[in-house]
py3Dmol code that shows the C-alpha trace and the ligand (Angstrom):
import py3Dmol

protein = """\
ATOM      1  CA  UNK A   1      66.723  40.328  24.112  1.00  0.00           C
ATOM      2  CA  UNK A   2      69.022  43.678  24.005  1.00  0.00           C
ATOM      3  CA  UNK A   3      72.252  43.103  25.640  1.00  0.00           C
ATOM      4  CA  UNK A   4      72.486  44.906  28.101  1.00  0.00           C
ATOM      5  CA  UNK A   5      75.967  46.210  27.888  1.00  0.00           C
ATOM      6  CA  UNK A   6      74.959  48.119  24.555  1.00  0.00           C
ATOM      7  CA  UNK A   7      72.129  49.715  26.338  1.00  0.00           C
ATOM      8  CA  UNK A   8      74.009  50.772  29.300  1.00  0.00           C
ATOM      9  CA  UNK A   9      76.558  52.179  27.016  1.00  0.00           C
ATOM     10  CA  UNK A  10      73.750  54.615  25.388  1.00  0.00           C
ATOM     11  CA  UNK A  11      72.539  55.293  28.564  1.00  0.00           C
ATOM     12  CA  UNK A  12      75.608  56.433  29.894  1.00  0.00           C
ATOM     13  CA  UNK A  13      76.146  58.732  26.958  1.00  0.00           C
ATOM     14  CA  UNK A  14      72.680  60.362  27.294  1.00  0.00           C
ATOM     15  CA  UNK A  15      72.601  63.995  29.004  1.00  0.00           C
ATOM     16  CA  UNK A  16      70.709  64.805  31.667  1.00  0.00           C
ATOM     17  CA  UNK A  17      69.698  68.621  31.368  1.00  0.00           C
ATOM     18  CA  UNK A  18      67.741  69.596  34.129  1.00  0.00           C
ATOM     19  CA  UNK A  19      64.724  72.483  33.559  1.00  0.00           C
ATOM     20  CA  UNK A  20      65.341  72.616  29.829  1.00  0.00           C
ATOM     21  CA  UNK A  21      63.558  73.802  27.987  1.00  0.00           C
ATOM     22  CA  UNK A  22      61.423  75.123  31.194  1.00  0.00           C
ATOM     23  CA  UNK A  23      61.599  75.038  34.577  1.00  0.00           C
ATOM     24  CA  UNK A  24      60.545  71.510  36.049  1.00  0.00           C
ATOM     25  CA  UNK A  25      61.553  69.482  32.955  1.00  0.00           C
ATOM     26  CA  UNK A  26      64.457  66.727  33.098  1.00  0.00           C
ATOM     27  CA  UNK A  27      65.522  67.109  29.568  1.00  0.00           C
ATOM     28  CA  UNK A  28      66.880  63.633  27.699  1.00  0.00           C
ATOM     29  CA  UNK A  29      69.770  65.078  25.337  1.00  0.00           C
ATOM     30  CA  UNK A  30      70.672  62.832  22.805  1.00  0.00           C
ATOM     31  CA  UNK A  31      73.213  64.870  21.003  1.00  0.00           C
ATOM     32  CA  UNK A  32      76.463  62.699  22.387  1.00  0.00           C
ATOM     33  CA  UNK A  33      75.085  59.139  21.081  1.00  0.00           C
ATOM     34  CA  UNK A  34      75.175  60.975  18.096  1.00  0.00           C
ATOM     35  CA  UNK A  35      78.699  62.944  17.979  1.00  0.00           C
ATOM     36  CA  UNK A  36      80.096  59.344  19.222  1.00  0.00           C
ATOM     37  CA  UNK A  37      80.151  57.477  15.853  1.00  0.00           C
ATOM     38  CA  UNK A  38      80.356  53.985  17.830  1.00  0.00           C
ATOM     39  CA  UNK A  39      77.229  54.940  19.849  1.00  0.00           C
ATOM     40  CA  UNK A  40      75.139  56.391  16.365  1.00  0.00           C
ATOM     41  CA  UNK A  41      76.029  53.061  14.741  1.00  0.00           C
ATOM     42  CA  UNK A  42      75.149  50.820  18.173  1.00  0.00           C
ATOM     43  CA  UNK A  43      71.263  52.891  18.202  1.00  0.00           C
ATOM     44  CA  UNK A  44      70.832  52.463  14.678  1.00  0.00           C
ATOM     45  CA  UNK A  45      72.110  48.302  14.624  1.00  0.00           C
ATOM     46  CA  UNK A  46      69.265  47.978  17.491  1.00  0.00           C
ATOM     47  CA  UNK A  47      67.018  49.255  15.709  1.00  0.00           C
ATOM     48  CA  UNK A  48      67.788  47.523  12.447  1.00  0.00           C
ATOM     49  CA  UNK A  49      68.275  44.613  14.160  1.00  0.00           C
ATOM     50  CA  UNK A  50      64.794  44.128  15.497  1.00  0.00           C
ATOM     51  CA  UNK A  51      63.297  45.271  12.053  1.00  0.00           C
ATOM     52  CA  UNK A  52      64.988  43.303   9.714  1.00  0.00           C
ATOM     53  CA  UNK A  53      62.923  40.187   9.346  1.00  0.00           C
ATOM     54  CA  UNK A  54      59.698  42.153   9.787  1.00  0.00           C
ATOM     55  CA  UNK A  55      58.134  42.883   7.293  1.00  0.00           C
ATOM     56  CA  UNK A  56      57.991  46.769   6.937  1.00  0.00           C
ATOM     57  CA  UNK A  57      57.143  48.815   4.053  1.00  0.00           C
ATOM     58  CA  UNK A  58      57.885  52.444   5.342  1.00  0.00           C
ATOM     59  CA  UNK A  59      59.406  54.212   8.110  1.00  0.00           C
ATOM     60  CA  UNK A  60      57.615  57.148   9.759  1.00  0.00           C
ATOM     61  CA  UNK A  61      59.807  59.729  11.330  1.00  0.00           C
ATOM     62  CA  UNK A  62      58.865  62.535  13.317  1.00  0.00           C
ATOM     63  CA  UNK A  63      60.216  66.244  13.533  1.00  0.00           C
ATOM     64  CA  UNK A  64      63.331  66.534  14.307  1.00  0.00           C
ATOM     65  CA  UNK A  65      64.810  64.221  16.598  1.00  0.00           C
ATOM     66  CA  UNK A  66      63.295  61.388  15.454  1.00  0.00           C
ATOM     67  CA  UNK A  67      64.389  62.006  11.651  1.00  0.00           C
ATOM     68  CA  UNK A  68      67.968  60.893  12.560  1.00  0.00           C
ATOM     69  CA  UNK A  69      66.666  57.473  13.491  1.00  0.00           C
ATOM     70  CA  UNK A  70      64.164  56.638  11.402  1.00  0.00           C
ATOM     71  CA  UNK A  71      66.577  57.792   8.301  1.00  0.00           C
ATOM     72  CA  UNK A  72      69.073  55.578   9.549  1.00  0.00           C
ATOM     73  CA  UNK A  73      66.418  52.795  10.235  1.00  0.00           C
ATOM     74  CA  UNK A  74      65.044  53.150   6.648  1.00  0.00           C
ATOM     75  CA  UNK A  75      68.337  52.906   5.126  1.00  0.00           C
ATOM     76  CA  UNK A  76      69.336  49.720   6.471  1.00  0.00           C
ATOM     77  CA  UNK A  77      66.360  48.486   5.622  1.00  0.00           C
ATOM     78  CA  UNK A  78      65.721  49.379   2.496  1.00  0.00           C
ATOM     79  CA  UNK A  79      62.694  50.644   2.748  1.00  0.00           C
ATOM     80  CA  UNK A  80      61.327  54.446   2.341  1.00  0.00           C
ATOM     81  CA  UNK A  81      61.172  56.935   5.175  1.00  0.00           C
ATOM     82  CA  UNK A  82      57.908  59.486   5.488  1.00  0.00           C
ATOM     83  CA  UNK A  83      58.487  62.498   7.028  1.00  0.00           C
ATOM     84  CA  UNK A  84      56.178  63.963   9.970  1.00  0.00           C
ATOM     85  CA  UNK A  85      56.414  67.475  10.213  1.00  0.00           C
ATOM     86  CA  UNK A  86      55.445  70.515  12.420  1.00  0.00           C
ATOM     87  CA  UNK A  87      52.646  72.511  10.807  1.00  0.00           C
ATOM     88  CA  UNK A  88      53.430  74.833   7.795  1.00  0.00           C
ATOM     89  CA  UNK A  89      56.687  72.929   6.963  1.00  0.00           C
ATOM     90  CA  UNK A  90      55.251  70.218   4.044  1.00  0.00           C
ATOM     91  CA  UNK A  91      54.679  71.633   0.977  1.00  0.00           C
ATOM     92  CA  UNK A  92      52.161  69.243  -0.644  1.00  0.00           C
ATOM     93  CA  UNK A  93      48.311  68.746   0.288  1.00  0.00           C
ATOM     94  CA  UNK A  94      48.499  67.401   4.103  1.00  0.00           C
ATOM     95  CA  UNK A  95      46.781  65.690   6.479  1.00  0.00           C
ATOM     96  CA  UNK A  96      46.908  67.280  10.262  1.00  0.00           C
ATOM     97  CA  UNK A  97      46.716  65.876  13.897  1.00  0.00           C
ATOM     98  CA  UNK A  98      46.590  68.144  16.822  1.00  0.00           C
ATOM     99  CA  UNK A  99      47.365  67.467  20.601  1.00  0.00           C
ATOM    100  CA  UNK A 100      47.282  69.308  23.694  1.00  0.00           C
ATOM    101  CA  UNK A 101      50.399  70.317  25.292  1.00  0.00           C
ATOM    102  CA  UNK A 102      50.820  71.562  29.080  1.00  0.00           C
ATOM    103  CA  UNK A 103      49.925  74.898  27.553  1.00  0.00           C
ATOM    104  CA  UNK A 104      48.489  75.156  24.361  1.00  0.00           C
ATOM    105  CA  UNK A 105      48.110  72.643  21.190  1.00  0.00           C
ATOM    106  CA  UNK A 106      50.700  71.239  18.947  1.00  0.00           C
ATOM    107  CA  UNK A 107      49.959  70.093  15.604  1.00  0.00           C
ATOM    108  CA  UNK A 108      51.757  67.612  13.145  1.00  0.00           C
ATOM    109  CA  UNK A 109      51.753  66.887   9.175  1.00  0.00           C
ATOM    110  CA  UNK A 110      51.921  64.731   6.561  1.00  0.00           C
ATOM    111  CA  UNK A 111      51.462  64.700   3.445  1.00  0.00           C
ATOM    112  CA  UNK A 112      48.736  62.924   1.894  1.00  0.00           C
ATOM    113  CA  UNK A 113      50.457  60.582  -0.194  1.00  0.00           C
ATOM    114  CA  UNK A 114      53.349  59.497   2.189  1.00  0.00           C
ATOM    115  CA  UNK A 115      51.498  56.152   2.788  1.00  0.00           C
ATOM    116  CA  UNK A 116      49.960  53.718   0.593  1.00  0.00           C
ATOM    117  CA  UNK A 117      46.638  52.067   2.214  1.00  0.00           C
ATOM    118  CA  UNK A 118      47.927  48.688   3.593  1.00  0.00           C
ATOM    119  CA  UNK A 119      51.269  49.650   3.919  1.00  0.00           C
ATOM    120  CA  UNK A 120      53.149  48.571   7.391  1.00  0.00           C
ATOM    121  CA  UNK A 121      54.803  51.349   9.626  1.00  0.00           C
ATOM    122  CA  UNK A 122      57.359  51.650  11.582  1.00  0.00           C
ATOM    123  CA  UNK A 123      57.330  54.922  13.721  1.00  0.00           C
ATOM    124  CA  UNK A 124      60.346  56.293  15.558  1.00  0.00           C
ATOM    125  CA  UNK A 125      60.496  58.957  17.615  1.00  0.00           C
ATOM    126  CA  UNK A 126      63.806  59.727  19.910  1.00  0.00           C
ATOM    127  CA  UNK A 127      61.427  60.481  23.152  1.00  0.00           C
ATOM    128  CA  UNK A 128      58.716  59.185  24.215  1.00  0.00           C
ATOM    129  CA  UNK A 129      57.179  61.661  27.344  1.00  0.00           C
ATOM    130  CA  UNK A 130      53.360  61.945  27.671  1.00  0.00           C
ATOM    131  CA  UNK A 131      53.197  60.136  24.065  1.00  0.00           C
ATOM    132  CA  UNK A 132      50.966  62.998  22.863  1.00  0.00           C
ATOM    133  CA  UNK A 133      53.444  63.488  19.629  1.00  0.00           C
ATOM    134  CA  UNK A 134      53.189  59.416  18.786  1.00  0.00           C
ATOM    135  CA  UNK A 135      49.074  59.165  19.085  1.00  0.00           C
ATOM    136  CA  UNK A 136      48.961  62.153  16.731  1.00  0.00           C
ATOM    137  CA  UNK A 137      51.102  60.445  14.185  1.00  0.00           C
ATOM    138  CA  UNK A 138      49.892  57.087  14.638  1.00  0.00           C
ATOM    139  CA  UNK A 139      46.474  58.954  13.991  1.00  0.00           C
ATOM    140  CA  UNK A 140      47.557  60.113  10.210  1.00  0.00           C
ATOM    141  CA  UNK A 141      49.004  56.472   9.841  1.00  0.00           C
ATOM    142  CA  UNK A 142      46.149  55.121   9.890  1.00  0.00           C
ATOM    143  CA  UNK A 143      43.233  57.635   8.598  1.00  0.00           C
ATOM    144  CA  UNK A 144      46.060  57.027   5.476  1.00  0.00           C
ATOM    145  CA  UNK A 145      45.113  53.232   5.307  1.00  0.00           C
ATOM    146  CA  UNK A 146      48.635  52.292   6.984  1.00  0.00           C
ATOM    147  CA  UNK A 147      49.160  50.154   9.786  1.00  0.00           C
ATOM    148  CA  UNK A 148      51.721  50.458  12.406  1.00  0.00           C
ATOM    149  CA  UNK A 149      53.336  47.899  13.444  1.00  0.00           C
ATOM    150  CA  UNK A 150      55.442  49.293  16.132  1.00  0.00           C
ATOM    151  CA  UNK A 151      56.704  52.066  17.841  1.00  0.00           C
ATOM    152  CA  UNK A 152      60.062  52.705  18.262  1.00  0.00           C
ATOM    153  CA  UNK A 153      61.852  55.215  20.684  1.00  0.00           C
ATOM    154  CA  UNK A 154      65.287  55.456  21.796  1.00  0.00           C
ATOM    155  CA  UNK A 155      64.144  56.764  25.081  1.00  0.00           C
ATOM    156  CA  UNK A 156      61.068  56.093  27.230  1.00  0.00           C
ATOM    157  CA  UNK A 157      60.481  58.185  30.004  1.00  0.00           C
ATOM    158  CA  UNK A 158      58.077  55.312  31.837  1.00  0.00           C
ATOM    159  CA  UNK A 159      56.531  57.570  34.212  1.00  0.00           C
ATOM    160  CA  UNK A 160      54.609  59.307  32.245  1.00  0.00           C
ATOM    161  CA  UNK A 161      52.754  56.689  31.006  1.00  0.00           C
ATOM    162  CA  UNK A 162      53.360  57.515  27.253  1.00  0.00           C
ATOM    163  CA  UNK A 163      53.340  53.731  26.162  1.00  0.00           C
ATOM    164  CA  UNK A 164      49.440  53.564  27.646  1.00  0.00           C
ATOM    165  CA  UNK A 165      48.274  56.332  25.490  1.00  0.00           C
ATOM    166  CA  UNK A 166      50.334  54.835  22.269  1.00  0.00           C
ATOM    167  CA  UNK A 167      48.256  51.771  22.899  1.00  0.00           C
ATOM    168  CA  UNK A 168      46.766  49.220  21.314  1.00  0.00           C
ATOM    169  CA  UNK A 169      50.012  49.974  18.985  1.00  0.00           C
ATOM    170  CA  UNK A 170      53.136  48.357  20.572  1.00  0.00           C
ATOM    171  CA  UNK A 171      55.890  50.066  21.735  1.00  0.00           C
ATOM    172  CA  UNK A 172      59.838  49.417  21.476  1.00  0.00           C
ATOM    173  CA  UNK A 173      62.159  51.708  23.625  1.00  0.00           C
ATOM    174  CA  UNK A 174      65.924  51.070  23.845  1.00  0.00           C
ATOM    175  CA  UNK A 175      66.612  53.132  26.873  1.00  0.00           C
ATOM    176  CA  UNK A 176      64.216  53.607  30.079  1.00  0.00           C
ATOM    177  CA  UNK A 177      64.274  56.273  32.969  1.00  0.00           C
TER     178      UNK A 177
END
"""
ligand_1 = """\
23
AMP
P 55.370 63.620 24.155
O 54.438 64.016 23.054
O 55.007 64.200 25.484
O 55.547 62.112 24.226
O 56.782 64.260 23.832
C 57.614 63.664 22.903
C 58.396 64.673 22.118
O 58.903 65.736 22.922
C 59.588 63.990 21.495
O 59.614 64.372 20.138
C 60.782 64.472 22.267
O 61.783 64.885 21.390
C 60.303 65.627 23.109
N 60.499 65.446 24.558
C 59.540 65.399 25.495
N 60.032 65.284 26.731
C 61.368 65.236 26.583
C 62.471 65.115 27.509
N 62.268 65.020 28.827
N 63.717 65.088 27.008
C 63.926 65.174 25.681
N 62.928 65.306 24.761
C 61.675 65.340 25.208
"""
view = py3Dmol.view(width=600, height=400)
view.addModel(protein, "pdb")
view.setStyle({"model": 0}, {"cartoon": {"style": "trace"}})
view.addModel(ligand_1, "xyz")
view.setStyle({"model": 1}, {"stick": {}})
view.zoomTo()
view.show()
């Protein structure tokens, strides 16, 4: 069980930015858990904390947000950290997963030999809204051969019903709004 005074403390610190980046959207800002080196530490000990006797092989973190907590995840643990990136960015052969946004598609990459078949994930995100960005990555996870265990998110914004579309894969979220 989290304590609850560590979570509240994060929660506090998170920045509410309303119609950012367009009108309509409550925007979750991270940035001063991270420019507060007591708070940084605090996400990533959660985090380590309920990975540690788990047995993961890999951390997969997605573009951008979630690279700052999934690197710091994968250090503590000791284990290696696979990037997910937007289109174009990996410069190796790639596998791709696309997903609709409000307007348009998004698509996400990874390269082909980021995971080992059998291997055991980890994926961390800092957000998760509609989930759209986590099925798409789950997706390469496991047309890879991998197999995630969880998710993990520092924030979960429950009313958009994100952790339904993750499932059957579990989902961890620190924070909830
Ligand atoms: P989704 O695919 O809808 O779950 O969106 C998740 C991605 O979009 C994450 O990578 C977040 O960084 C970002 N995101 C979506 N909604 C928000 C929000 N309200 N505040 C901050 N980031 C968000």
């Amino acid at each position: 069980m989290l304590l609850k005074s560590a979570t509240d403390r994060l929660k506090n610190a998170v920045r509410t930015i309303p119609d950012f980046p367009e009108p309509g959207i409550l925007f979750r800002d991270i940035s001063p858990i991270l420019t507060d080196g007591q708070l940084f530490r605090l996400s990533s000990t959660i985090l380590s904390e309920r990975y540690q006797r788990k047995p993961v092989d890999a951390v997969v973190a997605i573009d951008a947000r979630g690279f700052i907590f999934g690197s710091t995840l994968a250090y503590i643990l000791g284990v290696g950290l696979v990037l997910v990136r937007k289109k174009g960015k990996l410069p190796f052969s790639t596998i791709e997963s696309s997903y609709r946004l409000e307007y348009g598609t998004n698509t996400l990459q990874m390269h082909t030999d980021a995971i080992r078949p059998g291997q055991r994930v980890v994926v961390v995100d800092d957000v998760l809204a509609t989930g759209g960005t986590l099925v798409a990555t789950c997706d390469m996870v496991r047309r890879l051969g991998g197999e995630v265990l969880e998710v993990a998110v520092l924030i979960e914004l429950e009313a958009l019903g994100g952790r339904n579309r993750v499932a059957p894969f579990p989902v961890f979220s620190v924070i909830q709004y």
